[in-house]
C-alpha positions in Angstrom: 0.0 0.0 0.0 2.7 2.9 1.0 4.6 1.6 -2.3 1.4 2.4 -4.3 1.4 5.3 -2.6 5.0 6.5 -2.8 4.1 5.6 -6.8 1.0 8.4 -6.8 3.1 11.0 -5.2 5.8 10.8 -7.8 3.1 10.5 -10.7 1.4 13.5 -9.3 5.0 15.5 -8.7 5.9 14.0 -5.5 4.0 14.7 -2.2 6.4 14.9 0.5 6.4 11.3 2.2 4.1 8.2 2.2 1.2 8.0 4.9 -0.8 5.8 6.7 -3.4 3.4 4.8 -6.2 5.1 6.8 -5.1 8.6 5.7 -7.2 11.3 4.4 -6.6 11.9 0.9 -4.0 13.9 0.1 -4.9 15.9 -3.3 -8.3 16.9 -4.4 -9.6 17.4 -8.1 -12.5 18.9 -9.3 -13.2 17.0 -12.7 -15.2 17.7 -15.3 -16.1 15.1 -18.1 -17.0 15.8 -21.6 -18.1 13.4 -24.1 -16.6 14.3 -27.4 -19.3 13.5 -30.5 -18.4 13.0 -34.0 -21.0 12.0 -36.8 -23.2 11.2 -34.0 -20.9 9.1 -32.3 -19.1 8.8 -29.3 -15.6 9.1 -30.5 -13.6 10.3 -27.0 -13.9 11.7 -23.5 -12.3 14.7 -22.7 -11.1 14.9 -18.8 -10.3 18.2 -17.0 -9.0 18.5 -14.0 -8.8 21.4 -11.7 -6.1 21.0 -8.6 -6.1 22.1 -4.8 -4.2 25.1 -3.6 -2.0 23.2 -2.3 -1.2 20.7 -4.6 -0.8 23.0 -7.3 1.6 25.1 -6.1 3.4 21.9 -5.4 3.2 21.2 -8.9 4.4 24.6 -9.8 7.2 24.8 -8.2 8.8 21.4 -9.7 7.7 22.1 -13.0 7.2 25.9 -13.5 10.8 26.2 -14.5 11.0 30.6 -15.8 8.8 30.9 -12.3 6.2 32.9 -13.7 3.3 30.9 -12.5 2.1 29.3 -15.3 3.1 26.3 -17.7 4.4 27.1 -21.5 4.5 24.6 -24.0 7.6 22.9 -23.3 6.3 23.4 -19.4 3.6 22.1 -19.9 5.0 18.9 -21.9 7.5 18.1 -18.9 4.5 17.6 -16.7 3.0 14.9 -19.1 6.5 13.3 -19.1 6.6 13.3 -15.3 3.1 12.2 -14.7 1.6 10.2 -17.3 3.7 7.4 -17.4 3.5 6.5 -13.7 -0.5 7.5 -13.9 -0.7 4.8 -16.1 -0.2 2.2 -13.5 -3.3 3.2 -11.9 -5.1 3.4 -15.3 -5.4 7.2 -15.1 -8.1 7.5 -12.4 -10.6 6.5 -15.1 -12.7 3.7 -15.8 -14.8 3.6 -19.0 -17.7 1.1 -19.8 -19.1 0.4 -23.1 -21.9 -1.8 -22.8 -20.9 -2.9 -19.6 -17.7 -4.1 -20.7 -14.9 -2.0 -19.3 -12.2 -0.4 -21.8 -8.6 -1.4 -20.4 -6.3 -0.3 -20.9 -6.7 3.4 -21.8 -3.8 5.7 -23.1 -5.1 9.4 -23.2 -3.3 12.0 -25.5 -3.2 16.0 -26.3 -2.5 16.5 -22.6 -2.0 20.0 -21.5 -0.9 21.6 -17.8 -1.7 25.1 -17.1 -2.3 27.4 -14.6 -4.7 30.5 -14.0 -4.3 33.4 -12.5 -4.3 32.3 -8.7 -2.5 29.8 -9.8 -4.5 26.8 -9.1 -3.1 23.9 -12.2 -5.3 22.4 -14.6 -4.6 19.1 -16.8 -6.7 18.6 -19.2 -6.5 15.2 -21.6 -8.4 13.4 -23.6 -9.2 10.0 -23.9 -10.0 8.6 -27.3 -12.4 5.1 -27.6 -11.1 2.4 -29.5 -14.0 2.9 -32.2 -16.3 5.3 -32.6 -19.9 4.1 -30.3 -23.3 5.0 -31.0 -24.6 5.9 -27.9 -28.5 5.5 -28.7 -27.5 1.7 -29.2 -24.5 0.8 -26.6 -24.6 2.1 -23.0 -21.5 4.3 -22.7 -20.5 5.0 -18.7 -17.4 6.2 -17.2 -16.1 7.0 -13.7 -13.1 9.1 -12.6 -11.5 7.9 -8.9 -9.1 6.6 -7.1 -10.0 3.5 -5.6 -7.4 3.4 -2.3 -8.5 7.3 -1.3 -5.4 9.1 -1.6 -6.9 11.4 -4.1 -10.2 12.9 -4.1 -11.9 13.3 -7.1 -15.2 15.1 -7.2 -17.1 16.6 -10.3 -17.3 20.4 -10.7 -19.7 22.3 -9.1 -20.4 24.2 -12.7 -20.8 22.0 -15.7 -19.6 18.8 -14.3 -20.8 16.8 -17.7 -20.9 18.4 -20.9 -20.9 17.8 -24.7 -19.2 18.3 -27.4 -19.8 18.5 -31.0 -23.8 16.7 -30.3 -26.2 19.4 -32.1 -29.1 17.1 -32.8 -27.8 14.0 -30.8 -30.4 13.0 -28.7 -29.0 12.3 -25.7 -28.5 13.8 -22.0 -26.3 12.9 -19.0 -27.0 11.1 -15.8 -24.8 10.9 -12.8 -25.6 8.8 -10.1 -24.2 7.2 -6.8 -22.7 3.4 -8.2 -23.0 2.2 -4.5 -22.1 -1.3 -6.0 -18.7 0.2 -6.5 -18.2 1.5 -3.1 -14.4 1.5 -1.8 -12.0 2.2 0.9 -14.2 -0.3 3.4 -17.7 1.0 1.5 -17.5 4.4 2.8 -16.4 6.0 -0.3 -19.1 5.7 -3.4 -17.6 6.7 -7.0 -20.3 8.8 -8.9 -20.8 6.8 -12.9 -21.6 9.3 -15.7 -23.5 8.0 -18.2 -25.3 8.9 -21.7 -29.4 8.4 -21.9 -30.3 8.4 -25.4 -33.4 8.4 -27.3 -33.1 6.1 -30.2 
């Protein structure tokens, strides 16, 4: 367990040491989840997340190399190089079900870091099926969290679900408590996003 964790702290830039199994979590995200349409189809899911204070200025000050509180391009791609490869291991926080048949494993691409003004970092990534799915005939579902608790991943306040690229697609979102998929000793319960579709 504290080698799984020492692995999370290094993929998310290296917390200071490992803790207890029975911790609190250690990072928060706020996430937001959009399902990228093309042609009608369910081609990707786009994931951006939005970092605690104090993570991010964790984050910033290992990777912000010029110090002026933001992530350039090369910035920026030194992140993905740091985290992405570790994040991997843990399948990227993100479990996606098509049908009812999960999608593993997952590789996401055009991943960006930044930072706003108060400094609070952002990666956003996207996360590209293996074909495209029509969503008024396949269930598509996903979940963003990590099942042993060290991070906290909640969905945005604002616009936690959105759409892209679905004028004239029939469908909506639902999110709902998947208490079937309740972890660290049932206490925790991951929130499933998922498309309903009128055929």
């Amino acid at each position: 367990m504290i080698r799984r964790f020492a692995a999370i702290t290094l993929a998310l830039s290296c917390l200071v040491a490992a803790q207890p199994a029975a911790a609190h979590p250690h990072v928060f995200i706020d996430n937001r989840v959009t399902f990228v349409f093309d042609g009608g189809k369910v081609t990707a899911l786009r994931l951006h997340w939005v970092f605690d204070e104090i993570f991010s200025d964790s984050l910033l000050g290992q990777f912000d190399a010029d110090g002026d509180g933001t992530f350039d391009k090369l910035e920026s791609g030194a992140v993905g190089e740091g985290v992405l490869p570790n994040l991997q291991m843990f399948n990227y926080f993100t479990y996606i079900w098509i049908d009812g048949k999960q999608l593993d494993p997952i590789k996401p691409t055009d991943f960006i870091a930044s930072a706003d003004d108060a400094r609070m970092v952002t990666f956003q990534m996207k996360v590209p099926l293996p074909q495209p799915v029509d969503p008024r005939t396949a269930a598509v579902a996903a979940e963003i969290y990590d099942r042993e608790y060290y991070v906290q991943v909640d969905l945005a306040q604002q616009d936690p679900v959105l759409l892209e690229n679905a004028d004239g697609v029939p469908c909506s979102t639902m999110v709902r408590d998947d208490t079937e998929s309740a972890y660290f000793g049932g206490v925790i319960i991951p929130q499933e996003i998922s498309l309903q579709c009128r055929q």
